[in-house]
C-alpha positions as CSV (number, residue, x, y, z in Angstrom):
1,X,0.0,23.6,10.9
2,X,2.3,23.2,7.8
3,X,-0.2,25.0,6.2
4,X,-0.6,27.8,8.3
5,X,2.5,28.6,8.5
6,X,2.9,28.6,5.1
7,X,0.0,30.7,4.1
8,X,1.1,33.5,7.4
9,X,5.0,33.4,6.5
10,X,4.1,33.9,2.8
11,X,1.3,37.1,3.5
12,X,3.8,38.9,5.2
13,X,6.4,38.8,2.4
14,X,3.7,39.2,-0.4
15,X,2.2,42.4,1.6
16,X,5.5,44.0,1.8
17,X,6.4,43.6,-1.9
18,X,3.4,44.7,-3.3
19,X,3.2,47.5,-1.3
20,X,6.9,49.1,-2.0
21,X,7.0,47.8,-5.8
22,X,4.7,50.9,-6.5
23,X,8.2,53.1,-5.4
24,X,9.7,51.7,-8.1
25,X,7.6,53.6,-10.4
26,X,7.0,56.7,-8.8
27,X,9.1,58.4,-11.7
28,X,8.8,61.8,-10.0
29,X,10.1,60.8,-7.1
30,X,12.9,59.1,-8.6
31,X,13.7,62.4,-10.6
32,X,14.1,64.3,-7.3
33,X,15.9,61.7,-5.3
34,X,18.3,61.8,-8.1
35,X,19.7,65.2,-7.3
36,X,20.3,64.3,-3.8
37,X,22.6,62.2,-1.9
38,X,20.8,59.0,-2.2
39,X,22.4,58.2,-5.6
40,X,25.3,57.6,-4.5
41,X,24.0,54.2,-2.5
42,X,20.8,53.7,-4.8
43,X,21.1,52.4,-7.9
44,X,18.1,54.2,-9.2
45,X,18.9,53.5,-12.9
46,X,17.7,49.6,-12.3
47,X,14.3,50.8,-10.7
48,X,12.3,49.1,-13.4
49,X,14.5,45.6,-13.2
50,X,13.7,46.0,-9.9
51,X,10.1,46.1,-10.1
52,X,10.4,43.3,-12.1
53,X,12.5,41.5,-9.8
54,X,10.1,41.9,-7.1
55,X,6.9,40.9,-9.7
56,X,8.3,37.8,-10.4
57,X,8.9,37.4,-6.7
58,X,5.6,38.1,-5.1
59,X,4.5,35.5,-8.0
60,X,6.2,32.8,-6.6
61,X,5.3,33.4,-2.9
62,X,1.8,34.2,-4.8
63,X,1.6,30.4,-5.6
64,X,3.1,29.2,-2.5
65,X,0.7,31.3,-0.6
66,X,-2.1,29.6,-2.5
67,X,-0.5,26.3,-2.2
68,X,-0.9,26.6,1.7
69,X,-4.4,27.8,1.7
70,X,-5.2,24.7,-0.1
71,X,-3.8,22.7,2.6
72,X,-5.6,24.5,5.2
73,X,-9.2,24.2,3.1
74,X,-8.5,20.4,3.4
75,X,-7.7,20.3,7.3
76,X,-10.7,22.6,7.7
77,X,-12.9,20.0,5.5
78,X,-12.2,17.1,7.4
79,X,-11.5,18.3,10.6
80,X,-14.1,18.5,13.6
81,X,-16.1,21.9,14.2
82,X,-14.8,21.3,17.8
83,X,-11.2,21.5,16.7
84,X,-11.7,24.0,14.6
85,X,-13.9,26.2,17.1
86,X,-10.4,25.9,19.2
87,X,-8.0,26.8,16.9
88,X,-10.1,29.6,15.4
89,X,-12.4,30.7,17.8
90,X,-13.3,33.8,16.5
91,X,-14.5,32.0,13.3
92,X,-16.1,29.1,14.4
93,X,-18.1,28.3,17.0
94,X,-19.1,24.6,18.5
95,X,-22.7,25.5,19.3
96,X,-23.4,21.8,17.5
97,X,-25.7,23.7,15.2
98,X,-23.4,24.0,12.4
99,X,-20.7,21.5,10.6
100,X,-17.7,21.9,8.4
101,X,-18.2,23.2,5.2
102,X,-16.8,21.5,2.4
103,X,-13.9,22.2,-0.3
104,X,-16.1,24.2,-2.8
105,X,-17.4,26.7,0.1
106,X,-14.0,27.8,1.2
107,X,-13.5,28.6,-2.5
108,X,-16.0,30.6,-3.3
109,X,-18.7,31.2,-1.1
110,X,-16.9,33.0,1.7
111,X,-15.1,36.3,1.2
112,X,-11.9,35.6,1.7
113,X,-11.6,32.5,-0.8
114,X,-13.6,33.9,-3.6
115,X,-11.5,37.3,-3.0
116,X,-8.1,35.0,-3.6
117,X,-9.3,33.4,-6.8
118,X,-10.0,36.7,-8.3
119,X,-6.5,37.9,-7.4
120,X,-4.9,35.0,-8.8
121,X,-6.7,35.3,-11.8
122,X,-5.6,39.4,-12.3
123,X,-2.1,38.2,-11.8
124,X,-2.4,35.5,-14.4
125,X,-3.7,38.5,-16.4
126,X,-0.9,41.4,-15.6
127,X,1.8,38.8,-15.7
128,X,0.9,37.3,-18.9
129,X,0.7,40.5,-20.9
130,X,3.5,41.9,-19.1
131,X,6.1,39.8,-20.7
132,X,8.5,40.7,-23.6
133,X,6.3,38.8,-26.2
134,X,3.0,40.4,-25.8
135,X,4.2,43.8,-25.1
136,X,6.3,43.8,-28.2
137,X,3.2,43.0,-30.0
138,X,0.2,44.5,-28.2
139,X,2.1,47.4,-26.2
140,X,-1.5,48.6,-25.3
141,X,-2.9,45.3,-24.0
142,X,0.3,45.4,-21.4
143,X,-0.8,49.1,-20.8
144,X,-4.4,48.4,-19.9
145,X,-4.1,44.9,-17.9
146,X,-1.3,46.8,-16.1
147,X,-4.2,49.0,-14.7
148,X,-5.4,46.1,-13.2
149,X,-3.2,47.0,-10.5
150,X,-6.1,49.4,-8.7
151,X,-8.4,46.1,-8.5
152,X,-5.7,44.1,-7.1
153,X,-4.4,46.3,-4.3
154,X,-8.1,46.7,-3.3
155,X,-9.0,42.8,-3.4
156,X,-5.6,41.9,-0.9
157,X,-7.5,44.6,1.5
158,X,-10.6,43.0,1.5
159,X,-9.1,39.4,1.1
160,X,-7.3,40.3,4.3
161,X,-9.5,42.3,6.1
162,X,-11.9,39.4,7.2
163,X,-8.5,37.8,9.7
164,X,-9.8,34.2,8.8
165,X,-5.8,33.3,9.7
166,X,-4.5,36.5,10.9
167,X,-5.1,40.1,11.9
168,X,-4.9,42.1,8.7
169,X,-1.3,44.2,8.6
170,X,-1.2,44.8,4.9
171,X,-2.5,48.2,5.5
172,X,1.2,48.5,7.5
173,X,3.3,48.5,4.6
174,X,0.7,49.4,2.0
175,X,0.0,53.2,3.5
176,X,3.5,55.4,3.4
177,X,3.7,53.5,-0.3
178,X,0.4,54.4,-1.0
179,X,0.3,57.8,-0.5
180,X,4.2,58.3,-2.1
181,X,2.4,56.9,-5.2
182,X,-0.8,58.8,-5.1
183,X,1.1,62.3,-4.7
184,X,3.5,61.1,-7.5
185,X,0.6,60.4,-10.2
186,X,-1.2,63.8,-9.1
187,X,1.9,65.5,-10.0
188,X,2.0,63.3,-14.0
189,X,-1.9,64.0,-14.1
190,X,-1.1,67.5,-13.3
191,X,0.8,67.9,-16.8
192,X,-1.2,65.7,-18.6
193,X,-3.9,68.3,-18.9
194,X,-1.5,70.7,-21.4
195,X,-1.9,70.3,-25.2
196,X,1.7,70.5,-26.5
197,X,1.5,72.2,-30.1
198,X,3.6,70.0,-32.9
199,X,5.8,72.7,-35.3
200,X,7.9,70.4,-37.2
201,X,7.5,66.8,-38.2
202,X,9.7,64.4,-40.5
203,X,10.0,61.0,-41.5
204,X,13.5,60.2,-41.8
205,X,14.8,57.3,-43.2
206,X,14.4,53.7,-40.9
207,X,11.2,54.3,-40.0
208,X,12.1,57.0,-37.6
209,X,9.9,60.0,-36.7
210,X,11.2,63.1,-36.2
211,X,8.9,65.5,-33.8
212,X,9.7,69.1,-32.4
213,X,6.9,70.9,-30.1
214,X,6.4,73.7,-28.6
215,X,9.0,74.1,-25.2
216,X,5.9,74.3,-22.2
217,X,6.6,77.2,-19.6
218,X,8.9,76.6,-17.1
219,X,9.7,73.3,-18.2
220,X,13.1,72.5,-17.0
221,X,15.2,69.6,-18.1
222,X,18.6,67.9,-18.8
223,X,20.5,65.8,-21.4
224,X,19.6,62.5,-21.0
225,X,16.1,62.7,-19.6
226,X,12.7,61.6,-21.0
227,X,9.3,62.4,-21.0
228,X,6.2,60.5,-21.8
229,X,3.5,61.7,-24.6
230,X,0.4,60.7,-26.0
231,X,-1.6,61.5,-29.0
232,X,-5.4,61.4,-28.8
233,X,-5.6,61.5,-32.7
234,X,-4.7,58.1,-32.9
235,X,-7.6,57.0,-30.8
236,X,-6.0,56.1,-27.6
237,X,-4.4,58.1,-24.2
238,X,-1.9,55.6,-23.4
239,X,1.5,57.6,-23.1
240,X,4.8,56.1,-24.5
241,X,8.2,56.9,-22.9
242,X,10.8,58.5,-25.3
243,X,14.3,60.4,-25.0
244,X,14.7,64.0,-25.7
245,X,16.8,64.9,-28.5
246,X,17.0,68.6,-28.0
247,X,19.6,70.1,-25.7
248,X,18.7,72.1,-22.7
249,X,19.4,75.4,-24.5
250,X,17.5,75.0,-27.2
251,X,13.5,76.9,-27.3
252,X,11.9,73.7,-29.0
253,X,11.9,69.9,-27.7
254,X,12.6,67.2,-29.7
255,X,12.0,63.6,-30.2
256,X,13.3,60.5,-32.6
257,X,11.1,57.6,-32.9
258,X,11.3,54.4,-34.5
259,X,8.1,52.8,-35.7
260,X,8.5,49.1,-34.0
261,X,4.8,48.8,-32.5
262,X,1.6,49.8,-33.6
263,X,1.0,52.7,-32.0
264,X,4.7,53.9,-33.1
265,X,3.5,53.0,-36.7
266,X,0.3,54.6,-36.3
267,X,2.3,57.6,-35.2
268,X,4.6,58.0,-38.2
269,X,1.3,57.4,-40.3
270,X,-0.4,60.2,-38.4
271,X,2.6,62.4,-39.2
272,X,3.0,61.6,-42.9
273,X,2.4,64.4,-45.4
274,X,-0.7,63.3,-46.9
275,X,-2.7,62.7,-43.0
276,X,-1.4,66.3,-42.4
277,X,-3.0,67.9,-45.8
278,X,-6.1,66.4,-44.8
279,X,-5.9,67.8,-41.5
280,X,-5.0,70.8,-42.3
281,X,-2.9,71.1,-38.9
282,X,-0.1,69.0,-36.8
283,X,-2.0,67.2,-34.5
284,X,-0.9,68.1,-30.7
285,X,0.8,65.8,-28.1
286,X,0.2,65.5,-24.3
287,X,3.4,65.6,-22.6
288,X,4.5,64.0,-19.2
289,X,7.8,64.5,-17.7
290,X,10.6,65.1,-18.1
291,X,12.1,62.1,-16.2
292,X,15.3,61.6,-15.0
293,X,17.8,58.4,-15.7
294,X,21.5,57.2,-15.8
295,X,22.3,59.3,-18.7
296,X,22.4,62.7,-17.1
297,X,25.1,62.6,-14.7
298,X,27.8,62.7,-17.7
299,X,28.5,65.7,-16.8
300,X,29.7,63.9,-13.2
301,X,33.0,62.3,-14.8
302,X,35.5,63.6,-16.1
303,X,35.8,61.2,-19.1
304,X,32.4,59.6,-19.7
305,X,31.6,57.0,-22.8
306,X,28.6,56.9,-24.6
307,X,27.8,53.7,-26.0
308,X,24.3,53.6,-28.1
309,X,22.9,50.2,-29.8
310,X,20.4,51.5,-32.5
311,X,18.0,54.2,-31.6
312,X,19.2,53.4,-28.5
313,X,21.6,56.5,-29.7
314,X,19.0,59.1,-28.8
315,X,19.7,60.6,-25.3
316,X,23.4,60.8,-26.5
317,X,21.8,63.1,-29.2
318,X,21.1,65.3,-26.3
319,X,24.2,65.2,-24.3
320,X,26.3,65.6,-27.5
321,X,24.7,69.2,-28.6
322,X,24.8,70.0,-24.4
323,X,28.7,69.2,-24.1
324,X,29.5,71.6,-27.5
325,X,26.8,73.9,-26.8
326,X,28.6,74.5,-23.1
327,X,32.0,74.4,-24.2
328,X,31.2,77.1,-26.7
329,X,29.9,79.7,-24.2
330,X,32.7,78.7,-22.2
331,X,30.8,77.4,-19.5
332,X,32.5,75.8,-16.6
333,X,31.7,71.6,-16.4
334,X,33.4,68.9,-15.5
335,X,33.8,66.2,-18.1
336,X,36.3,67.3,-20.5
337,X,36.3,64.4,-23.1
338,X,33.3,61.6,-24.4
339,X,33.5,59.2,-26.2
340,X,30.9,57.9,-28.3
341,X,30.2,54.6,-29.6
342,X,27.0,53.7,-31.8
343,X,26.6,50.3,-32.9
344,X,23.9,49.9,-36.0
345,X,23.7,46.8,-38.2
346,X,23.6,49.2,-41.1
347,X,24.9,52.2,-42.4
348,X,21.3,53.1,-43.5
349,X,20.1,53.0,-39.9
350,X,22.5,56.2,-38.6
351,X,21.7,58.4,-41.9
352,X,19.1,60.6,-39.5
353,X,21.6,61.0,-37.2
354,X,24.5,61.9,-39.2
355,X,23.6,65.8,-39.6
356,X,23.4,65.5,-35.6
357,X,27.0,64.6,-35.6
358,X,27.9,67.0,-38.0
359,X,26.6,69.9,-36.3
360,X,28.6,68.5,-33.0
361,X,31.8,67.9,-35.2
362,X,31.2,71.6,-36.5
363,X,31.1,73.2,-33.5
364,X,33.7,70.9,-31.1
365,X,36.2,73.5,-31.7
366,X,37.6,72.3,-28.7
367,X,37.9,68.7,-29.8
368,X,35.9,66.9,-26.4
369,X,33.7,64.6,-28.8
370,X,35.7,61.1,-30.4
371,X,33.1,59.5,-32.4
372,X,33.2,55.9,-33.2
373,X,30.7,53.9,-35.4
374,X,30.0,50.1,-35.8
375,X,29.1,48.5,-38.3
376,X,27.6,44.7,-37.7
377,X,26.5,43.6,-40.5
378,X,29.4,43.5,-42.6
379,X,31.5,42.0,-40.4
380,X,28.8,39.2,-40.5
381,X,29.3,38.6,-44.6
382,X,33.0,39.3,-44.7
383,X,33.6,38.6,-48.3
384,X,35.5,40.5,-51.1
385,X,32.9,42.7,-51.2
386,X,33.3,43.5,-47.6
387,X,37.2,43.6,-47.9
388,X,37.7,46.8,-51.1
389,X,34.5,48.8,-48.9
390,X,37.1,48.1,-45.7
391,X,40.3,49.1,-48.0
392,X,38.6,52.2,-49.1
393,X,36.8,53.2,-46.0
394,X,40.4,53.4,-44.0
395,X,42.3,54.9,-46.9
396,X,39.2,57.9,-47.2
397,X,39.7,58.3,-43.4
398,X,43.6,58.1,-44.0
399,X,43.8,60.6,-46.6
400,X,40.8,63.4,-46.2
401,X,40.0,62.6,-42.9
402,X,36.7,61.8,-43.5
403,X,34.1,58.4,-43.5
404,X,33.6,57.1,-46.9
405,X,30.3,55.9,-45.7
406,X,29.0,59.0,-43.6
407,X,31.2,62.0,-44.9
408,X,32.0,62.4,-41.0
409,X,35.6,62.4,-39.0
410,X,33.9,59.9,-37.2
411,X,35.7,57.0,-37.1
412,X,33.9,53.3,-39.3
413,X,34.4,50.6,-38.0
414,X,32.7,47.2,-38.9
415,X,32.1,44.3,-36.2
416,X,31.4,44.8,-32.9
417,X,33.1,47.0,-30.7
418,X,36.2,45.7,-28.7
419,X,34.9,47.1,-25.4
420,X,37.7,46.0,-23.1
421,X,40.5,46.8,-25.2
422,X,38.6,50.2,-25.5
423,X,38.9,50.4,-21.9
424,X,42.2,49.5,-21.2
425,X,43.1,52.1,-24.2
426,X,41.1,55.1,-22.2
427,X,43.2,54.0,-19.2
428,X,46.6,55.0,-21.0
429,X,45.3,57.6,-22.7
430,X,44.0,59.5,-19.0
431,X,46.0,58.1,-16.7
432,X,44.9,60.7,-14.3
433,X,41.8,60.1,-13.8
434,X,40.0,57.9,-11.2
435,X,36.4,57.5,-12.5
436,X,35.3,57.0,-16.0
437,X,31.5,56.5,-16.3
438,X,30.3,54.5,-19.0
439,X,26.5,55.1,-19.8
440,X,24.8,52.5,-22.3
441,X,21.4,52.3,-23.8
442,X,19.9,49.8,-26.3
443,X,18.8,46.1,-26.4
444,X,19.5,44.0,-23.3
445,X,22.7,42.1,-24.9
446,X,24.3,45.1,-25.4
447,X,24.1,46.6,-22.1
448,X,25.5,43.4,-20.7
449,X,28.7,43.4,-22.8
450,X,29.1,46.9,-21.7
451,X,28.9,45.7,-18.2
452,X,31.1,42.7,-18.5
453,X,33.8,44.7,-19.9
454,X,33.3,47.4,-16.9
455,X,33.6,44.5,-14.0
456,X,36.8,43.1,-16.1
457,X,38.3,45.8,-16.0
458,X,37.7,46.7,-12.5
459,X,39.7,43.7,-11.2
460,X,42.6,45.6,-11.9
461,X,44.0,48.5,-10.2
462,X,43.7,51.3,-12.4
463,X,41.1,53.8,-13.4
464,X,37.2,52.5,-12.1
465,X,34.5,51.9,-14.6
466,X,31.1,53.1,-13.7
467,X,28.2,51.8,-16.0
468,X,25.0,53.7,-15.9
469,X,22.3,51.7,-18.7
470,X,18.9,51.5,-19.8
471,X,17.4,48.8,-21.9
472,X,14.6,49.2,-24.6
């Protein structure tokens, strides 16, 4: 009965997590919802921890599931047909004409236990290549064994559909999911059939890629969001998710990418001067999106703070250009100050950005945009060296107002950013307001500080943090 039990309480949960994981990526969906009401009590920006969350948790009752079954192939093994016939008696029958089948033939001679040897195996499969080491490496493995996700759902229906334990009720929670998903990828496949025309390509310094394409009709968007595009050229149609770097007003789109994968790599080579001579044209992308996140209710707070770890920087490319860009025309919008705080280990790693940030300091005639940069890596080898280039950098910022390192008014510093002091400073400096909404993108450890700092200073009873993040 242990067994049973086991193997019934741990369907149940494993039906109903499989089933509404796929709302977790039903990116369209998530768009829309994020204009409504709903994002006030959803916190839609954590939909893909969540989906990992619930993965790692339909694992374990995976395995426990399993666990039980094995149990109840040994009762079955060594029990009496008449028993058995009792117990199930729409499965076995004591017409003394047949005997218990043994270990093996549960296993994989009947439908039901060769169906859930599969499965586990395409979960071993998925799971493997979904972690951080193999997609880091083989970003296209994790895309292809993640397709495996077809085959599964439609091995649980048959594994279920013969009720050797119980009645089949995955269909119960798998159907409203279902269909929710279905509609979702008919509206990405939808887009997926328009060739976007490349104009403009660059390789900038740090590996990064710098793309602009053609603006598709009717393609509506806002700072912060991201689309998804693939390149055929390269031999492949997986799509990759990146940031848009182009404001809302502009007529062309924009992307920054940093070669860190293959197919990043391959993308930059693809792009390179020499590939383009030989083929004679820019070779055209297939675009998906534009997607909503975190980043794009800025424009919610009244003081919001940007805080960008790498090229994590680039949907606060975007924001920056709409803020200046709006304040020029004299449009009406609520935030009225960001601050923005990039942290790169070295100077070298900000140089593509640094005309961006011009252009914003150029036109911020209305001074909304406080720029601060970190520097990490000198704080790291803090010798003499370190000490005159520290000297001079405050004395050039003193005296012409300007960055010895970048030629901007931005503010150098080197080390890592002081976020709660930070905080505690925006407090006194707007006292008046009640919300400040911190958004953060770039590597995991990063957007943890930034959090950290938000619930420490939310203890106290003054203005309220809110932290909006996505990790890369």
């Amino acid at each position: 009965m242990v067994g049973i039990i086991v193997s019934r309480g741990t369907a149940a949960s494993i039906s109903f997590m499989f089933s509404y994981m796929l709302l977790t990526m039903c990116r369209n969906l998530i768009t829309f919802l994020r204009e409504t009401f709903l994002n006030r009590y959803i916190p839609f920006d954590a939909a893909v921890d969540f989906h990992r969350w619930i993965a790692m948790s339909a694992i374990v009752l995976t395995i426990l599931h399993s666990l039980g079954h094995v149990v109840n192939v040994y009762i079955f093994s060594i029990s009496p047909l008449s028993i058995l016939a009792c117990m199930f008696p729409h499965v076995f029958f004591n017409d003394g004409s047949e005997l218990p089948q043994k270990f093996y033939w549960w296993f994989f001679e009947t439908v039901p236990g060769f169906t859930g040897v599969i499965l586990l195996l395409v979960l071993a499969i998925m799971y493997v290549f979904a972690s951080h080491y193999f997609r880091r490496i083989s970003f296209r493995g994790f895309w292809i064994t993640h397709h495996l996700y077809v085959l599964m759902y439609i091995l649980i229906i048959i594994h279920g559909s013969f009720a050797l334990i119980q009645q089949p009720r995955f269909y119960v929670y798998f159907l409203v999911p279902a269909i929710l998903y279905l509609l979702d990828k008919l509206v990405s496949l939808s887009r997926k059939k328009i060739e976007i025309a490349v104009v403009k390509a660059e390789l900038l310094p740090s590996g990064v890629t710098h793309l602009e394409f053609k603006r598709p009709q009717d393609f509506e968007y806002k700072s912060g969001q991201w689309v998804r595009i693939a390149c055929l050229v390269l031999g492949t149609d997986e799509y990759h998710p990146f940031t848009l770097t182009s404001a809302p007003h502009e007529d062309r789109l924009s992307l920054h990418i940093r070669a860190v994968g293959p197919w990043t790599t391959k993308l930059r080579e693809t792009y390179s001067p020499e590939v383009i001579s030989e083929l004679g044209s820019y070779p055209k992308l297939y675009l998906d999106g534009p997607f909503g996140e975190g980043h794009q209710e800025w424009n919610n707070y009244e003081v919001s703070v940007l805080v960008g770890g790498g090229i994590g920087v680039t949907p606060f490319a975007s924001i920056l250009k709409d803020l200046v860009f709006k304040s020029s025309i004299n449009c009406k919008i609520q935030c009225k100050k960001i601050y923005f705080i990039w942290v790169t280990r070295t100077q070298r790693q900000f140089e593509w950005l640094a005309d961006i940030i011009k252009e914003v300091e150029m036109n911020d005639s209305n001074n909304l945009v406080s720029v601060h940069i970190y520097i990490t890596q000198l704080a790291e080898k803090f010798d003499l060296r370190t000490t005159m280039l520290y000297i001079c950098e405050r004395h050039f910022q003193k005296v012409l107002n300007r960055s010895l390192f970048t030629g901007l008014r931005a503010i150098t510093h080197f080390g890592r950013p002081p976020f709660v002091p930070f905080f505690n400073s925006l407090q006194e400096v707007h006292p008046e307001v009640g919300k400040i909404g911190v958004f953060s993108c770039g590597p995991p450890g990063l957007t943890k500080n930034v959090e950290k700092a938000c619930q420490q200073i939310n203890k106290r009873d003054h203005a309220h943090f809110i932290h909006h993040y996505e990790n890369f």
